[in-house]
C-alpha positions in Angstrom: -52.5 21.3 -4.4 -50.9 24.0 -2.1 -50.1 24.0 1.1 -49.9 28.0 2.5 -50.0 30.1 5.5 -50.6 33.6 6.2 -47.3 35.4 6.6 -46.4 38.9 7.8 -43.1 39.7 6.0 -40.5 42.4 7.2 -42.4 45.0 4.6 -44.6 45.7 6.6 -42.4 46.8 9.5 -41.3 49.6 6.9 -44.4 50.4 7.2 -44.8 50.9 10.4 -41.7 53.1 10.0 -43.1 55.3 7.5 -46.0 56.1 10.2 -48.3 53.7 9.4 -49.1 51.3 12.4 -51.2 48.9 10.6 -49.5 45.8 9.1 -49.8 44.0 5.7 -50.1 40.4 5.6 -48.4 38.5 2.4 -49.8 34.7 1.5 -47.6 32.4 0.6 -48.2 29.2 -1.2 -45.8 26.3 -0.9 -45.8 22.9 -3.2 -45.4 19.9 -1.5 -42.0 18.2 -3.4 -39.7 20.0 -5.7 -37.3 18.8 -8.4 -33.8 18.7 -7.9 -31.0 19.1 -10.9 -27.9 21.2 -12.0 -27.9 24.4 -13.5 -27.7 23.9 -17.3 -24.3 25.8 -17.1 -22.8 24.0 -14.1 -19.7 22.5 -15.3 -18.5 21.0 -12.2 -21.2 18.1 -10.9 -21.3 15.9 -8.4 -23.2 12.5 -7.5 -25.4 14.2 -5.1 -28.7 12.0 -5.8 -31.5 9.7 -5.1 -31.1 9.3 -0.8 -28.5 12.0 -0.5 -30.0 14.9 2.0 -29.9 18.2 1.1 -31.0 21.1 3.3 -33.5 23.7 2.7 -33.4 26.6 4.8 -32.3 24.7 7.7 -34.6 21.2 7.2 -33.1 18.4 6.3 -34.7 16.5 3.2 -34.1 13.5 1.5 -33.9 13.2 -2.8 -36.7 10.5 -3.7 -36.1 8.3 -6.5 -37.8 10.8 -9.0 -35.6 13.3 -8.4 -37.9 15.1 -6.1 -37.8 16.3 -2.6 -40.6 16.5 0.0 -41.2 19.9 1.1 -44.1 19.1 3.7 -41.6 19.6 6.8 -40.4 22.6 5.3 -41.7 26.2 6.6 -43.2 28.3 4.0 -41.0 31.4 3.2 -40.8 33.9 0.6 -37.5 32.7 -0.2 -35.8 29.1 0.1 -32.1 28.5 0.1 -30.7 24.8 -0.7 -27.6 24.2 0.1 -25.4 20.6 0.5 -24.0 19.0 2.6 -24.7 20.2 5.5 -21.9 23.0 6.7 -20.3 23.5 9.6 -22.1 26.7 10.2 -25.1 28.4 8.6 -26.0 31.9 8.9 -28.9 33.0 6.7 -26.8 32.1 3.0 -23.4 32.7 4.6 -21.7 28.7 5.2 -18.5 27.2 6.6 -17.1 24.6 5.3 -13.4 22.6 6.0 -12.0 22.0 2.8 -9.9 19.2 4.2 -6.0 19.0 3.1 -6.9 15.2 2.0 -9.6 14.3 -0.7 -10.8 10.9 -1.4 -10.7 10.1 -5.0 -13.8 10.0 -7.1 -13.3 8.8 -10.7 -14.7 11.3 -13.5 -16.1 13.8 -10.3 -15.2 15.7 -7.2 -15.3 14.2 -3.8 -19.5 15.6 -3.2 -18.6 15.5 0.3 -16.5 18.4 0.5 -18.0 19.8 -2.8 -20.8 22.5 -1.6 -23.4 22.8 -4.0 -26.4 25.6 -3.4 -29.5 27.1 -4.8 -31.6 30.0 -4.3 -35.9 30.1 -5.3 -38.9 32.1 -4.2 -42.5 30.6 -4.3 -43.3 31.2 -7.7 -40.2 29.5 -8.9 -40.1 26.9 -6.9 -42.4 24.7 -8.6 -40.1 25.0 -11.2 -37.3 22.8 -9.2 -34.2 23.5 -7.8 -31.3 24.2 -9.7 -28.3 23.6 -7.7 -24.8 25.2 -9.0 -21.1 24.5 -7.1 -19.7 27.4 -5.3 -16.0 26.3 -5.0 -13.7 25.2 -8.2 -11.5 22.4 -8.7 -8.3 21.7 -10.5 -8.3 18.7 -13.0 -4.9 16.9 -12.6 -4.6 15.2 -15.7 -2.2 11.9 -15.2 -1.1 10.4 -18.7 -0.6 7.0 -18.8 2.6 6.0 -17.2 5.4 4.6 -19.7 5.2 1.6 -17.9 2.0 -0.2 -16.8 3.5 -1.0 -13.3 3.7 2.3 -12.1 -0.2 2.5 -13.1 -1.5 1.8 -10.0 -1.5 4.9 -7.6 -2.2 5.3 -4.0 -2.2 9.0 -3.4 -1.1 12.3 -5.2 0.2 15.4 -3.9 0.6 19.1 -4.5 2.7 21.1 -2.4 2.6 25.1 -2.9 5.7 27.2 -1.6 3.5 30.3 -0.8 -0.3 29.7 -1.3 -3.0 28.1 0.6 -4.4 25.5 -0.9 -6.9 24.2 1.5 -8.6 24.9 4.9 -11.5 26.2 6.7 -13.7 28.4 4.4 -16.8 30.5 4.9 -19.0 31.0 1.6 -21.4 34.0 0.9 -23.6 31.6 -1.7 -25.3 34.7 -2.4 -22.4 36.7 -3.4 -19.7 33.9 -4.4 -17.6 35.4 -2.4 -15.8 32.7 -0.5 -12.7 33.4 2.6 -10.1 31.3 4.2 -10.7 31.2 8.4 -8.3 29.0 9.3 -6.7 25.2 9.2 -4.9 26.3 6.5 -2.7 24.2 4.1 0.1 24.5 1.6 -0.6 20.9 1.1 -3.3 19.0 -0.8 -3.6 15.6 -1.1 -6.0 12.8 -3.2 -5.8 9.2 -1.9 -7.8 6.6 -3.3 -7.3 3.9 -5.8 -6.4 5.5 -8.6 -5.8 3.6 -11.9 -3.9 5.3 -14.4 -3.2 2.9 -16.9 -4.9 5.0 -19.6 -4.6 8.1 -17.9 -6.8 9.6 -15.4 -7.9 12.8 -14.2 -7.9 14.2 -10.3 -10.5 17.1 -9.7 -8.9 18.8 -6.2 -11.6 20.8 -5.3 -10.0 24.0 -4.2 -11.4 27.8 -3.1 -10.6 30.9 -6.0 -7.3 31.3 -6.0 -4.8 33.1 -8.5 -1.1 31.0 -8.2 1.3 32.5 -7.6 4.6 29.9 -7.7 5.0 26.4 -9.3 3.3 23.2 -7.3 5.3 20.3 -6.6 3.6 17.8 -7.6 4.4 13.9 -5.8 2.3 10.7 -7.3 2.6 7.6 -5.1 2.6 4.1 -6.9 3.0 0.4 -5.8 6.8 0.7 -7.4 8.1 3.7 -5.8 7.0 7.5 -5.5 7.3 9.6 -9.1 7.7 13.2 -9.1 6.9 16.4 -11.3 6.1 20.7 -11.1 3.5 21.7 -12.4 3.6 25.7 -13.6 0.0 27.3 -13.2 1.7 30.7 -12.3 -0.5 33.7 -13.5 -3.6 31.1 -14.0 -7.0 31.1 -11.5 -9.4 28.7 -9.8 -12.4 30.2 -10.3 -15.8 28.9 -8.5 -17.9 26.8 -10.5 -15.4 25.9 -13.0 -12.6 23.2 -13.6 -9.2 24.6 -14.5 -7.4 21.9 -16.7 -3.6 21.3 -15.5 -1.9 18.4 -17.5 1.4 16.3 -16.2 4.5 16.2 -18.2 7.8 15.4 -17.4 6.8 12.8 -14.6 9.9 11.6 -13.3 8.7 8.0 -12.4 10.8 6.5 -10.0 14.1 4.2 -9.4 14.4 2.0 -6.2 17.6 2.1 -3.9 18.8 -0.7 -2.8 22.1 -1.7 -1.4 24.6 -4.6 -2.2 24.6 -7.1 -4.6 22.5 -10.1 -2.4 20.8 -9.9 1.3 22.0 -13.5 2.1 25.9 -13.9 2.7 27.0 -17.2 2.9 30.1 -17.7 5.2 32.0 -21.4 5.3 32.0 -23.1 9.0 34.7 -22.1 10.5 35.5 -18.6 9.1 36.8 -15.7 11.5 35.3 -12.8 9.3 32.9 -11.5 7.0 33.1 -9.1 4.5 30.0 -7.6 2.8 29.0 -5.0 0.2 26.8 -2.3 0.9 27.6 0.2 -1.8 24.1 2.5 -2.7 22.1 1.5 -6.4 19.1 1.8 -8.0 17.0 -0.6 -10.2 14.1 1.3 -12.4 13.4 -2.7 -13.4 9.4 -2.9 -12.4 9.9 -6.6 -11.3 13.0 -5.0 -9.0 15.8 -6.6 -10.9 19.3 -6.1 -10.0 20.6 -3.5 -12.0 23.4 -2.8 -10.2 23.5 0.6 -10.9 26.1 2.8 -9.4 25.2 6.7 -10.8 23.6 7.0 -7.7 22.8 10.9 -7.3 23.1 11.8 -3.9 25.4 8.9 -3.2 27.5 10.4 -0.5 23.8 11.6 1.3 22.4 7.6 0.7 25.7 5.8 2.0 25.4 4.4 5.4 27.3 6.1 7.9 27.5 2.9 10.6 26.6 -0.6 11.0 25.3 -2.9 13.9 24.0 -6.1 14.4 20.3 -6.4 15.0 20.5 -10.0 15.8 21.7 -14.0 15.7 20.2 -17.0 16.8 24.3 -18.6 18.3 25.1 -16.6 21.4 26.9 -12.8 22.2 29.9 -14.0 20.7 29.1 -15.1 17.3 29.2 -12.3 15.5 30.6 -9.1 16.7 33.0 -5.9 15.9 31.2 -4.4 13.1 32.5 -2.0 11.3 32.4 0.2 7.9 34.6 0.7 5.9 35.7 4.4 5.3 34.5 4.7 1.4 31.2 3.6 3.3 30.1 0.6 0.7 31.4 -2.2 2.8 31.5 -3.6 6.2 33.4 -6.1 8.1 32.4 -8.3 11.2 34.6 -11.1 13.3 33.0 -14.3 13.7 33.2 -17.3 15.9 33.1 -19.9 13.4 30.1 -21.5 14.4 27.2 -21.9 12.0 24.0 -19.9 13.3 22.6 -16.7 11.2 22.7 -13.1 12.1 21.0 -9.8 11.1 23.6 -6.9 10.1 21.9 -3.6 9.5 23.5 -0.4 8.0 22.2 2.9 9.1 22.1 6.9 8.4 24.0 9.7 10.6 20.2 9.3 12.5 20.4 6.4 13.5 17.6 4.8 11.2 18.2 1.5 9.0 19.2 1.6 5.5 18.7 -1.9 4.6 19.8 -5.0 6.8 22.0 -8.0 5.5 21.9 -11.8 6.7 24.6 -13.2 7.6 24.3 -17.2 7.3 27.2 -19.6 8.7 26.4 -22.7 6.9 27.6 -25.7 4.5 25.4 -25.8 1.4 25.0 -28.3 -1.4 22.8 -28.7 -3.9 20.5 -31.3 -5.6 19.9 -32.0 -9.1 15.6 -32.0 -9.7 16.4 -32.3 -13.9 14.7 -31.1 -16.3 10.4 -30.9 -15.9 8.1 -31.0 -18.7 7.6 -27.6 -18.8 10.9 -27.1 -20.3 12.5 -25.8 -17.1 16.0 -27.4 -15.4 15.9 -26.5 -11.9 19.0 -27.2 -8.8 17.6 -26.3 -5.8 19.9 -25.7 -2.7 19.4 -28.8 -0.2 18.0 -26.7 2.7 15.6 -24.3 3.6 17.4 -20.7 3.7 18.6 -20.0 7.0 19.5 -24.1 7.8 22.7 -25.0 9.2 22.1 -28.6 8.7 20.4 -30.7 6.0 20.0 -33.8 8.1 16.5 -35.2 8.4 14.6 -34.4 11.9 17.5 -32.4 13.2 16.7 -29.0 14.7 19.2 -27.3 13.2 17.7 -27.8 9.7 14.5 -25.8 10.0 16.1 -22.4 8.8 13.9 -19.2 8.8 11.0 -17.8 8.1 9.8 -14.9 5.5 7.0 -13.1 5.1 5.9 -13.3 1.1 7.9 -10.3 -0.7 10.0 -9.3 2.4 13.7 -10.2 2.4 15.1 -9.7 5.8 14.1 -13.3 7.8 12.5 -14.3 11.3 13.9 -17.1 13.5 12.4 -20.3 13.6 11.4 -22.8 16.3 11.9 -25.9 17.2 9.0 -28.9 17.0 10.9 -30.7 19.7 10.7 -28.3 22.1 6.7 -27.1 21.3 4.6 -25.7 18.4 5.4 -22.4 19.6 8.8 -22.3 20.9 10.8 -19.4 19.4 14.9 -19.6 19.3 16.7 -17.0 21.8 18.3 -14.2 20.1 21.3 -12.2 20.9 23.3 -9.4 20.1 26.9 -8.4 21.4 25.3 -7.2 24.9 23.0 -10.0 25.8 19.8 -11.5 24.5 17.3 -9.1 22.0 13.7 -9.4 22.4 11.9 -9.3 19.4 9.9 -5.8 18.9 5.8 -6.7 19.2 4.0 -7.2 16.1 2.7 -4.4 14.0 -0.7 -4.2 11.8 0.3 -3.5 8.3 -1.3 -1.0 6.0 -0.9 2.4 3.9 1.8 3.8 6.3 3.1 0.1 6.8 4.8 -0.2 3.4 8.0 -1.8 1.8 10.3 1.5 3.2 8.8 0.5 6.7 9.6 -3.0 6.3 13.2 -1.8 5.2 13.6 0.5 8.1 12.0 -2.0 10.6 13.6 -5.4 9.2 12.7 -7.1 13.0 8.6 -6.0 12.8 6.6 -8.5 11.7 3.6 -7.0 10.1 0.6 -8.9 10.4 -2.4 -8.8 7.2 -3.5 -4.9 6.3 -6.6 -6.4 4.6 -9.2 -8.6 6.4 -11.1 -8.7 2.9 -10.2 -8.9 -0.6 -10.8 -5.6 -2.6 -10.1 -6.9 -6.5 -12.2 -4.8 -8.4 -9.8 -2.6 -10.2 -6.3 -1.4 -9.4 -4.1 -1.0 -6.8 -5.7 -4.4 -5.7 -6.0 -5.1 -2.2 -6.1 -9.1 -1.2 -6.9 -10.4 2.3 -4.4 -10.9 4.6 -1.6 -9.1 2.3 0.7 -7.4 5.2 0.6 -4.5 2.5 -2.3 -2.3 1.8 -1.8 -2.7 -1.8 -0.4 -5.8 -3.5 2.4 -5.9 -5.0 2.9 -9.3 -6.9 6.7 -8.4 -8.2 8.3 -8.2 -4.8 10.3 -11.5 -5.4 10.7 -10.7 -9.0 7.9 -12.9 -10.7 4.3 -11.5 -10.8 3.5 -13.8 -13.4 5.3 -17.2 -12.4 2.1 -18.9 -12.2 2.2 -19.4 -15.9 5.7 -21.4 -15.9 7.6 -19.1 -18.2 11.0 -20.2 -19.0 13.5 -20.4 -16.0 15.9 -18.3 -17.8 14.0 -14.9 -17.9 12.9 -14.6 -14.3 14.8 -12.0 -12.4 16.3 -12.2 -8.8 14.5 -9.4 -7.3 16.3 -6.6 -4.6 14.1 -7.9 -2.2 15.2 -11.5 -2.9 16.2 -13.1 0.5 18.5 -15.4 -1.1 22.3 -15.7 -1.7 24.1 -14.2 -4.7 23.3 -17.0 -7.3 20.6 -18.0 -6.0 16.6 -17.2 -6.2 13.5 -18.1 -4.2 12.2 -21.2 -6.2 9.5 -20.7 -8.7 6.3 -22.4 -9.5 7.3 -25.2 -11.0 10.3 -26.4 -9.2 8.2 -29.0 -7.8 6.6 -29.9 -10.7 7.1 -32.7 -13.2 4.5 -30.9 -15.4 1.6 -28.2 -15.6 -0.3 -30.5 -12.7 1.4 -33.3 -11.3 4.2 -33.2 -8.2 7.2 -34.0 -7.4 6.1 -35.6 -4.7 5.4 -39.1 -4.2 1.4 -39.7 -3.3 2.1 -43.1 -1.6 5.2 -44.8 0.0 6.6 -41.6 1.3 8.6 -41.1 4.2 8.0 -39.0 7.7 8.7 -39.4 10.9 6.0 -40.4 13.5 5.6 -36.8 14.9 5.0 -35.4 11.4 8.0 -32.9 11.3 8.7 -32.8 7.7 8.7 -34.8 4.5 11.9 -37.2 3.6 11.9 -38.4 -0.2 14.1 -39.5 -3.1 14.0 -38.1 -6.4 16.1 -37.5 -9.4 18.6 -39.6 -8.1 19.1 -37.4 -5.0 18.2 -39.5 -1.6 17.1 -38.2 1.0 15.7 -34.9 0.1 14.3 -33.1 3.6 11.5 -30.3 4.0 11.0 -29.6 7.9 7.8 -28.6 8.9 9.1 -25.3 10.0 5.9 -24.1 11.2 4.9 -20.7 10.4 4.2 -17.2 12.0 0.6 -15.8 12.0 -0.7 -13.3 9.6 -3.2 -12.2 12.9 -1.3 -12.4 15.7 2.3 -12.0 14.5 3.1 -15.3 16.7 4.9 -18.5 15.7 2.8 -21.5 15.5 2.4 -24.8 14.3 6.5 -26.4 14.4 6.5 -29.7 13.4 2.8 -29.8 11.8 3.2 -27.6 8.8 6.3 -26.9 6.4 4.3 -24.3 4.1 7.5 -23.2 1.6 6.5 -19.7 -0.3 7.1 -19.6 -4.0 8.8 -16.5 -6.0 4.9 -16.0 -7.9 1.2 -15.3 -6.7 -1.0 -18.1 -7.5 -2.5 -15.9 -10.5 -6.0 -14.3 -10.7 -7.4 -11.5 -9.1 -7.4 -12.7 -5.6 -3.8 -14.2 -5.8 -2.5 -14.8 -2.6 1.6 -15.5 -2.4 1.8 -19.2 -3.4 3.5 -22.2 -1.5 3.9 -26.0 -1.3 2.1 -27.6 1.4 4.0 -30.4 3.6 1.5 -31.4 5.8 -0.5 -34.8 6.3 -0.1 -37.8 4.0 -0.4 -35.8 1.0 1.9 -33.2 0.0 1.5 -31.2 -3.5 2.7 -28.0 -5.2 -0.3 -27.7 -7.7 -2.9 -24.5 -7.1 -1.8 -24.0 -3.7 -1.7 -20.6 -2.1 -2.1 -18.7 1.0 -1.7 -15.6 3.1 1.5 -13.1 1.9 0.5 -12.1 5.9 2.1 -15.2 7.0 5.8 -16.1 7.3 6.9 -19.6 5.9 10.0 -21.1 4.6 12.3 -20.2 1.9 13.7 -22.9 -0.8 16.6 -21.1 -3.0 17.2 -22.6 -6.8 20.0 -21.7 -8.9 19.5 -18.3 -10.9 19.9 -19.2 -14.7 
């Protein structure tokens, strides 16, 4: 059945022109629903489907699950345009689109929401469906697997033309193909999503006909660092409809500066000065081993140019007089003697930090745990990192703080005085207020943490997002895990001491590591620690036990600061300690030991990488 309507068509004003004042009406039939599909010959296609709108002639109408759309809203014409998505503006079969200069990744397709698709039919061939072709065209980015697997997991990519436009506001004659740049325009194009190149993938940038004209710079952000590559299309076009294929050679995947040889300096009671490396390096290790490296290129451009202390927990006095050394790679401080800890950060001609060192006045000693039955013979350093005392219940042995995978620390409180009371810092002038807390996220990555060692970021994630990779977890102050940070994504599985890695962003002292899984551990399941008989004191501020033959073994209960808030909370209730590893699986939060209540254990624990808890160092084999 037909719906129609009389019509009088411009036709028969020509007629009127020609003399004749009487006017000629034209019938036109309409079918209720129409079929909606790709030209045969379209070779770019997008998931425009079943619930998507398209628009015909101005009407807005929804694809059914058969494919179909209903055309009862729709005015009868002698001609029907379909066009999607909807455009900025519409002028008979001229559109405007903004081809924006950042496009959300679609895997195997285009982005359908910047992707305009349109169709032209008269009456007669409507009942025959719509056949929808693209008017733009698209370059497909082919990324080859990456040489190795931890540099799979991708973020964004970038091309960056010298000379041509590569984006903006567009206006389309669908009739015509012709298709013009108005304004908004960009050099820049960017794909973000979660892009998973293990095996390869291909980016379609959806793009307006274009002939290049110079070589694109091409900039592919991972987990482990940003890689980098050209990619020479000179002489080549983007033609509408069509996908011009542009592979990726040469990608130079990237190394990781770092600076010194260990972010924790340990400095004897007593001493009068410090003297610490800074020299420039670079790891290309993908658990961020230290390498050591010192063909740096760029070197003189990447050496600090001065030095200044961010913070310490003592007073103005106890550390002071920083200085550089002329060659740059080395710095020197005075100190007071006294043990406390203090934050040193080096910084470029602007002003900005390079990386930050922590300086750590202490005593240490070491105790024996022997060998577990996984094989693995652990010493572990007698107090948290950041403790200038070892003695059960005093203040002085709660040490610092750390966010999991982060290597510059945050003071720590004091259960005596309140769950939430937060040490006084200083600096040579006077006391230093600790800058608020940030939210984490995709701009909120390790280089931020780096240049911003006193932020605490609080979680990125409020959900977990683990269906492929980069994985996102909940309550991860990054947007995208990265389980390496500490150098052991895999610890969970107890692999021999002797081939983890002490990882750049390791917060402990040369020789030393933060402790794997199974320190605690006398085998796969069972702790260290004693279920029954063990010792705390009556306020619950840590956890005092013999083992190995070493007495009086003492793990405060720090407290922690809060993945949400950014606040410190809960002194003397819990003394959470992070591990090096995630606790495995998909949704792997950074892994801890819990000392809290009557029953402390170190099997399948884990919680938020958001949240800053205490440190344990072990000896590095």
């Amino acid at each position: 059945m037909k719906n129609w309507i009389k019509y009088v068509t411009i036709a028969s004003l020509a007629l009127a022109a020609a003399g004749c004042s009487d006017d000629e009406t034209i019938t036109v039939y309409k079918p209720y629903t129409a079929t909606v599909s790709y030209a045969d010959d379209a070779e770019l296609k997008t998931s425009v489907g079943t619930g998507d709108k398209i628009w015909i002639n101005g009407m807005a109408c929804m694809i059914m699950g058969t494919g179909e759309i209903n055309l009862h809203d729709v005015t009868p014409e002698l001609e029907y345009f379909a066009y999607y998505p909807e455009p900025l503006r519409r002028e008979g079969s001229v559109l405007e689109y903004n081809l924006p200069a950042t496009q959300n990744y679609t895997a195997g397709g285009v982005d359908k929401s910047i992707f305009p698709i349109c169709a032209f039919a008269d009456n007669e061939n409507l009942e025959q469906g719509i056949e929808l072709q693209p008017v733009l065209g698209a370059l497909q980015v082919r990324i080859p697997a990456p040489p190795d697997e931890s540099f799979a997991s991708v973020s964004s990519v970038e091309l960056k033309s010298a000379e041509y436009v590569l984006a903006g506001d567009v206006r389309i004659d669908a009739r015509t193909g012709e298709v013009y740049i108005l304004g908004n325009a960009t050099q820049t194009l960017t794909m973000k999503g979660s892009i998973d190149t293990k095996e390869g993938a291909d980016l379609l940038f959806v793009m307006p006909p274009l002939t290049f004209r110079d070589v694109l710079d091409v900039k592919i952000t991972t987990t482990k660092g940003v890689a980098s590559t050209t990619l020479d299309l000179r002489g080549q076009r983007i033609e509408g409809r069509k996908a011009l294929l542009a592979e990726l050679t040469e990608i130079d995947y990237p190394s990781t500066i770092y600076y010194g040889t260990a972010n924790s300096i340990v400095v004897a009671p007593g001493s009068t000065s410090v003297k610490v490396d800074c020299a420039v390096r670079t790891t290309r290790s993908s658990v961020y081993a230290y390498e050591n490296d010192n063909k740096v290129a760029d070197e003189k451009n990447l050496l600090a140019t001065s030095a200044k202390v961010l913070w310490n927990d003592v007073s103005t006095g106890f550390i002071s007089g920083v200085k550089l050394a002329s060659d740059r790679k080395s710095f020197t401080a005075t100190l007071s003697g006294e043990r406390g800890n203090a934050v040193v950060a080096i910084c470029d001609k602007a002003g900005a930090v390079l990386w930050s060192f922590h300086i750590w006045v202490t005593e240490t000693a070491d105790h024996d745990y022997g060998t577990n039955a996984l094989g693995n013979h652990y010493v572990v350093m007698d107090r948290n990192l950041g403790a200038t005392s070892a003695t059960p219940y005093d203040a002085d042995a709660i040490g610092l703080l750390y966010e999991w995978g982060r290597k510059d620390p945050f003071p720590s409180g004091d259960a005596a005085s309140g769950p939430t009371w937060t040490r006084t810092l200083y600096n040579e002038s006077g006391t230093v207020a600790r800058p608020k807390s940030q939210a984490g996220g995709s701009s909120k990555e390790m280089p931020f943490a780096i240049a911003n060692p006193m932020v605490y970021l609080m979680r990125a994630n409020s959900k977990s997002s683990t269906s492929s990779k980069p994985y996102q977890y909940a309550n991860d102050w990054l947007k995208y895990a990265d389980d390496a940070l500490w150098g052991n994504p895999e610890g969970y599985n107890n692999p021999p001491a002797a081939t983890l890695k002490k990882s750049i962003y390791d917060p402990c002292p040369a020789g030393y590591m933060v402790a794997p899984n199974d320190v605690w551990l006398k085998d796969a399941s069972t702790s260290i620690f004693p279920g029954t008989g063990w010792k705390k004191d009556e306020s619950n501020k840590g956890l005092l036990f013999d083992y190995n033959g070493n007495s009086n073994i003492w793990y405060p209960a720090a407290g922690l600061y809060n993945r949400t808030s950014g606040n410190l909370q809960d002194c003397g209730v819990d003394g959470s300690t992070f591990k090096s590893c995630p606790v495995g699986g998909k949704d792997a939060n950074g892994a801890y030991i819990i000392i809290k209540g009557d029953n402390p254990t170190a099997t399948g624990k884990g919680n938020c990488r958001g949240n800053a808890y205490s440190v344990r160092c072990v000896k590095v084999k």
